[in-house]
N, C-alpha and C positions, 0 to 999 in steps of 0.2 A: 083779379086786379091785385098786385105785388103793392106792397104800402113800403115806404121809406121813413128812418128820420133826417130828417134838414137841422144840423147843428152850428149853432157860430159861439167857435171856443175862447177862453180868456176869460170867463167870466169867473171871480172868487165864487164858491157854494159856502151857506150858513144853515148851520139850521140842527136837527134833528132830524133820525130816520130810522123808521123801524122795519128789521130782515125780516123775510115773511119766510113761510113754514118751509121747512128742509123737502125741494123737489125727490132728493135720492133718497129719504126714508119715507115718501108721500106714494111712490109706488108699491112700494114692498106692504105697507099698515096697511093700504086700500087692500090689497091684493087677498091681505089675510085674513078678511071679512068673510071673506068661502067658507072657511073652516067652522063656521060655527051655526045653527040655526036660530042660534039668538040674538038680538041687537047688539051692535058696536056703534060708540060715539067717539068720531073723531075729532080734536078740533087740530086748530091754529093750518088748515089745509093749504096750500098757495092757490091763490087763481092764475092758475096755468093751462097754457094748452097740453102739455101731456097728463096732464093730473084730470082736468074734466073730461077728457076724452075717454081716457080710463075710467072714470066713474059712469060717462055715458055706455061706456061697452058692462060694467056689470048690472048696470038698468035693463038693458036689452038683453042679459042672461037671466033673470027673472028675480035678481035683487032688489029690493024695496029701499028704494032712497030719498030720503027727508032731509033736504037741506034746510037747518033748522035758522042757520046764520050764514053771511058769507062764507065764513071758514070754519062753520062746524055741520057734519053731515052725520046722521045716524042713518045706519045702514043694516036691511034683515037678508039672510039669505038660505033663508026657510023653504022657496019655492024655486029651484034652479030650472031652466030649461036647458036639458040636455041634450035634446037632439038638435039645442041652437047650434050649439057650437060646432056642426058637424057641416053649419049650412054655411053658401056661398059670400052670406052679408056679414056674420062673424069672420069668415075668412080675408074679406075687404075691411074690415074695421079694423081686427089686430094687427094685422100687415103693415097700418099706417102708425102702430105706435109700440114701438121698443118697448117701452112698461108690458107690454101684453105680455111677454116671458113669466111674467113673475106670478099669473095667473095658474100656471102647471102644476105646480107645489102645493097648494091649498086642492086643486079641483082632483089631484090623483089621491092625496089623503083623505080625503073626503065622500069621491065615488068614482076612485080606480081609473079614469080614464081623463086627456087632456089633447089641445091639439097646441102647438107651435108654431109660429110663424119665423121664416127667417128674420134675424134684424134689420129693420131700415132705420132710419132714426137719420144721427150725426152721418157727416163725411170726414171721420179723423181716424181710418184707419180699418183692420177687418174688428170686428166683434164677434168672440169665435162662441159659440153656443156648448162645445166640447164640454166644459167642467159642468155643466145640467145635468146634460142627457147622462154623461158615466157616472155622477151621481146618484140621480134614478134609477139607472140600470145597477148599481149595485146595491140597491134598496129594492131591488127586483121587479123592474119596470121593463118591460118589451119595449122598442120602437120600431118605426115604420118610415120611412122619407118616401114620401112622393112628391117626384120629380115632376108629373104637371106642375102641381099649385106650388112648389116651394113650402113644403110643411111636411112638420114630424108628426107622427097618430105615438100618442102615448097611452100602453093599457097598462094592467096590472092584477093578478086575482089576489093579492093583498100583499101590501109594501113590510118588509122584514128588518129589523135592523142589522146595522154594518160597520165591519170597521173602512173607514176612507182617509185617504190622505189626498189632497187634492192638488192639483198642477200646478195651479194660481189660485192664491188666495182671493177668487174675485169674488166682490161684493154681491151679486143679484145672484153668482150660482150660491154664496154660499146661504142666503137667503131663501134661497128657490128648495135646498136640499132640506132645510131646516124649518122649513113649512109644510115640507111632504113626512118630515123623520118624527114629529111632535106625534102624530096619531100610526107611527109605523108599530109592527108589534115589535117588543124586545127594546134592546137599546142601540144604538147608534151611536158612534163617534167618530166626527170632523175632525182630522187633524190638517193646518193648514188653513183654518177658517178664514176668514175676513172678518176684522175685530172694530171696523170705523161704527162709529156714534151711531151711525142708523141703525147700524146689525144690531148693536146693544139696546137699542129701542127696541128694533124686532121683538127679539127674545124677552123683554121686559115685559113687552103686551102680551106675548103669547103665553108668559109666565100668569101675569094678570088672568088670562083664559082656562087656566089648570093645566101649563103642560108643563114639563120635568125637565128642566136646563141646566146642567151646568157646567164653571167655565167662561162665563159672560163677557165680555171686554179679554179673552185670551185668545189665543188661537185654535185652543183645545178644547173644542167643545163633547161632551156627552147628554146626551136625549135619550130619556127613558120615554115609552111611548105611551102614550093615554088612548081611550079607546073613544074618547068626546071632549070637545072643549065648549064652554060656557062663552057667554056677550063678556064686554068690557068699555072701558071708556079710556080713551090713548090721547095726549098732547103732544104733539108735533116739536123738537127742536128746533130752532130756526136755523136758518139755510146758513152754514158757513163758507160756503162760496161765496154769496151773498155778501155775508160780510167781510171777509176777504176785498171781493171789489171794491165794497165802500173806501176802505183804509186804502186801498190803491187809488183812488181817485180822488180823495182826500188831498193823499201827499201831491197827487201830479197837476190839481189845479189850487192850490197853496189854499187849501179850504179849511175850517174850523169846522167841522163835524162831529155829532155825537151819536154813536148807534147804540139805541134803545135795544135791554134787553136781548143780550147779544149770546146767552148761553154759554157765558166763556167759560164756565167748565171743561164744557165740550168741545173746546177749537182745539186742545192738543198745541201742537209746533207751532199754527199757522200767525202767532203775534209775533213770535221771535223769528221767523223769517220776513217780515217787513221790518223788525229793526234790525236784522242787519243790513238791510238796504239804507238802514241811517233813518227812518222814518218814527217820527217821536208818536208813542200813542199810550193812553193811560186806562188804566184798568178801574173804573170807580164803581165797586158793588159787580152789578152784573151788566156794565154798561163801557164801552171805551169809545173814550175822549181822544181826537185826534187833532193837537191845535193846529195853527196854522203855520207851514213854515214856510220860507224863502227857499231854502237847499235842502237835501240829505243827500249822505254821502253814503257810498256801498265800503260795510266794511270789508278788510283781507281777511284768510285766515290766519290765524297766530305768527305763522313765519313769514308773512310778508306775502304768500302765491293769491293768485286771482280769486275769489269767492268764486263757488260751483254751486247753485241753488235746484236740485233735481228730485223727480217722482219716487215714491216708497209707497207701498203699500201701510196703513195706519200703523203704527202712531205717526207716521213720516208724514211729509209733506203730498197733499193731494195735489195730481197732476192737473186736476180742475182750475189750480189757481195759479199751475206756470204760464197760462198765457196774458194772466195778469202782472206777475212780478217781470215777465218781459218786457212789460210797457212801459211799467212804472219806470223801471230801470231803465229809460231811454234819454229821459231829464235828470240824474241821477247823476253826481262826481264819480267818480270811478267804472270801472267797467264789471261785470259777470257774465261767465258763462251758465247757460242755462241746458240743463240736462234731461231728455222727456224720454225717457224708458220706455212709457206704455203704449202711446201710441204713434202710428207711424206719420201719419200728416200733420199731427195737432201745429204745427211750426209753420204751415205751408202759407200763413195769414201775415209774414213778416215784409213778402214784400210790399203790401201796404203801405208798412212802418215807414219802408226804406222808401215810398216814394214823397211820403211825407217830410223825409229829410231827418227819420233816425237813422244812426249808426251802428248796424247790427250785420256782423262776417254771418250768414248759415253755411255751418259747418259742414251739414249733412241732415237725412230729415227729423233725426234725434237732437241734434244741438247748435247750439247759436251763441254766438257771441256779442254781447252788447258793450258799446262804449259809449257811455253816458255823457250827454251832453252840460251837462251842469248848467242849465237852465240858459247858455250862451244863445242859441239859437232855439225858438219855436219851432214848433214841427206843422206843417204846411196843411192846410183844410185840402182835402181832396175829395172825387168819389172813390166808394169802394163798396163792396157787397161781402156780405158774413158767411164764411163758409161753416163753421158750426156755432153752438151757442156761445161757448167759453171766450171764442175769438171775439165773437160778435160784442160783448159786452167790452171785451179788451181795445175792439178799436173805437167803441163808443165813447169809454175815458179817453182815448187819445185824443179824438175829435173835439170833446169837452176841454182840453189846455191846447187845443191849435188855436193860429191864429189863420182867422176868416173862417168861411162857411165849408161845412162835412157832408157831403150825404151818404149814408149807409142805406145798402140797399138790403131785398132780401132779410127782414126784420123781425120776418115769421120766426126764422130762427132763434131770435132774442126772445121775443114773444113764447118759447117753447119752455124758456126757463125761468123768465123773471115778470112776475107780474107789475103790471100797470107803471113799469120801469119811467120812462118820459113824466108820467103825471109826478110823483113823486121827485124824480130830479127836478120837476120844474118846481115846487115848493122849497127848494133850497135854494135855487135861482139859475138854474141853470138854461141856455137858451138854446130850448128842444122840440120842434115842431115834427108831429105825423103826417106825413102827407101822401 
C-alpha cells in the first residue's frame, strides 16, 4: 500500500527546526565500519530508509549492532560472514539500496573479496559504476560481471598502491577508492578526488582509525597504506540539503524560520546562492535566521544578463539543491535560468510546476527557464507523484505556498531521504497529513 501526503498550502510556518544527520555522508561512515574489528560509535545518524536499510544489511553480514540512542549506533565487525555475501538474500537486499556500493571498498580492504550490485535507487538519469571498478582495478582488483544476476565478483590477492586520476570527481567512487587505498600496500594517489564535506568527514574518521591521508578538503589526495585500523567514534554533519530546502521553503511560504545548528561551516556556496534569489537569511553562531518576507527578488549578474544558477562539483553548488532553487524561484521577481550538468532527468518534475500555474520554458533535459512570478498569482494545489527524492521534497514546498489542497504521491521516495519530514513541518504549522 503506497501512502501519500494531502497538503493544503498558505499557511505562514514559525518555529524552529533542526536538520537531521547528512544521508550522503551516512552511507559512506556506515559503510567504513568493515575496516576494522573494533567498535565504532556513530552518532547524529538520520532515520531514513536508505540509512536503516544499510545498517540492516551489515547486521545480516555478521556485524554487531547496538543502537544505543535513536541516532547513535555502535557498531563491531569482528565476526563477518563471508560466504553471506555470495548468497541469493544479500544479492536481493543490496539490489534494493544504492548505499550497498560503498560496501566494496571497506570488505576488499579488509578480505580481498566484494560483490556489487547494479544501481537502482533514484530515476534521475544513468549512474555509471565506471570511476569504482577502474579504481579498484588499478589498486589491483580482478572483476567479473555476471550477466544473470546483474552483479560484479570483485577479488584481489592484495590491493597495491597507485597513482589515479579519475574521470569525475564522483563522491561514492572517490569514497569507495579511499576506503579500499587506507589498508592498500604502499601509497596511493587520487587525483581528481571529490572534496564535498562528506568525503572530508570520511577521511577524518578514517584518519581518527590510524590511516595516513593527506590532502583532505583538495582534490589531491595521497594514502600511505596501513596494514590495520583501530574503533572510533564519528559525528555526523547535518544534512545540507536539508537545510538548503528549509531556507527554500522558508522564503516561498513568507515563513520566519530558525535552523538549529546548521554546520554552517560546512554549507560552502549554498547561502549565497539563495541570496541571490533575493532571499534575506542571517547567519547567528551556528544557526540561520530566515525572517519572513513578503517578495525577493532574483538578482542579474553585474551587466545586467539573466542569473544562471547551475551544478559544480564542491566547492560549487550541489546539483541536490537545483530542484529546490527551481521552485523557489517560481514566486520570485525576476527570472533564472537553471543549469543541471550532472544529471539527465533531474528537471523531468517541472511539468508539475507548470500545471500548477508556474512559469518555467524547459529548454532541454539540462535546463529550464523560470519567470518568476512575484508572488502575483499562487500556484494551483494539484495531484502529482515524486519522481526521485530531491523533486519530491521540491514539490512538497511547492504544495506548502499553493492555494487549496496537494496530494503527492509515491512518498516512499521522500521518506528515502528525510526523516519523519510531515511530523516536523507540522510543528511549524504547516498543513500535512499522511494518508
Amino acid at each position: 500500500m503506497s501512502s501519500a501526503f494531502e497538503v493544503r498550502g498558505g499557511n505562514r510556518l514559525k518555529g524552529e527546526i533542526v536538520p537531521q544527520g547528512a544521508k550522503n555522508e551516512a552511507l559512506q561512515i556506515i559503510s567504513a565500519v568493515l575496516l576494522t574489528a573494533e567498535k565504532v560509535i556513530i552518532s547524529n545518524i538520520p532515520d531514513i530508509v536508505d540509512v536503516n536499510l544499510l545498517i540492516e544489511l551489515l547486521g545480516d553480514m555478521g556485524v554487531k549492532t547496538n543502537r544505543i540512542s535513536r541516532d547513535t549506533c555502535e557498531f563491531q565487525a569482528d565476526q563477518i560472514d563471508l560466504p553471506y555475501i555470495e548468497s541469493a538474500d544479500f544479492k536481493k537486499k543490496s539490489g534494493r539500496l544504492r548505499g550497498s556500493v560503498m560496501i566494496a571498498g571497506p570488505l576488499l580492504a579488509r578480505f580481498g573479496k566484494a560483490y556489487i550490485p547494479k544501481p537502482g535507487g533514484d530515476k534521475i538519469g544513468r549512474r555509471r559504476l565506471d570511476t569504482h571498478i577502474i579504481g579498484f582495478e588499478k589498486l589491483g582488483v580482478q572483476f567479473v560481471y555476471d550477466t544473470d544476476d546483474n552483479y560484479f565478483r570483485l577479488e584481489t590477492s592484495g590491493l597495491k598502491g597507485a597513482y589515479m586520476l579519475l574521470d569525475e570527481p564522483s563522491v561514492t567512487g572517490t569514497a569507495n577508492i579511499v576506503m579500499a587505498a587506507v589498508m592498500a600496500e604502499g601509497v596511493t594517489t587520487i587525483y581528481n578526488a571529490a572534496c564535498e564535506p562528506y568525503l572530508q568527514q570520511l577521511c577524518k574518521m578514517l584518519i581518527s582509525m590510524g590511516a595516513k591521508i593527506n590532502g583532505v578538503g583538495s582534490n589531491l589526495l595521497t594514502i600511505e597504506g596501513v596494514s590495520s585500523l583501530r574503533g572510533c567514534s564519528h559525528t555526523m554533519l547535518p544534512d545540507m540539503i536539508e537545510i538548503g530546502s528549509f531556507i527554500g521553503l522558508a522564503a516561498m511560504t513568507k515563513s520566519e524560520i530558525t535552523i538549529k545548528n546548521a554546520g554552517v561551516e560546512h554549507l560552502g556556496i549554498i547561502p549565497e546562492k539563495f541570496r541571490q534569489l533575493g532571499i534575506e537569511l542571517e547567519i547567528r553562531g551556528n544557526d540561520i535566521y530566515i525572517p519572513s518576507q513578503e517578495f525577493y527578488e532574483i538578482q542579474t549578474f553585474l551587466d545586467g544578463s539573466i542569473l544562471t544558477i547551475s551544478d559544480h562539483p564542491w566547492p560549487g553548488f550541489t546539483p541536490d539543491l537545483l530542484s529546490i532553487v527551481l521552485v523557489v524561484a517560481t514566486q520570485a521577481k525576476g527570472s533564472v535560468m537553471i543549469h543541471q550538468k550532472m544529471f539527465e532527468s533531474r528537471l523531468f518534475f517541472v511539468d508539475k510546476l507548470i500545471d500548477m500555474g508556474a512559469q518555467i520554458v524547459l529548454c532541454d533535459p539540462h535546463r529550464a527557464v523560470v519567470i518568476g512570478m512575484g508572488r502575483q498569482h499562487s500556484l494551483r494545489g494539484i495531484t502529482m507523484s515524486s519522481p526521485d527524492i530531491r523533486a519530491g521534497v521540491s514539490l512538497l514546498i511547492a504544495a506548502l505556498s499553493a492555494e487549496g489542497k496537494s496530494t503527492i504521491q509515491n512518498i516512499e521516495q521522500i521518506d528515502r531521504g528525510y526523516q519523519y519530514i510531515d511530523e516536523r513541518l507540522r510543528k511549524l504549522g504547516a498543513d500535512i497529513k499522511r494518508v
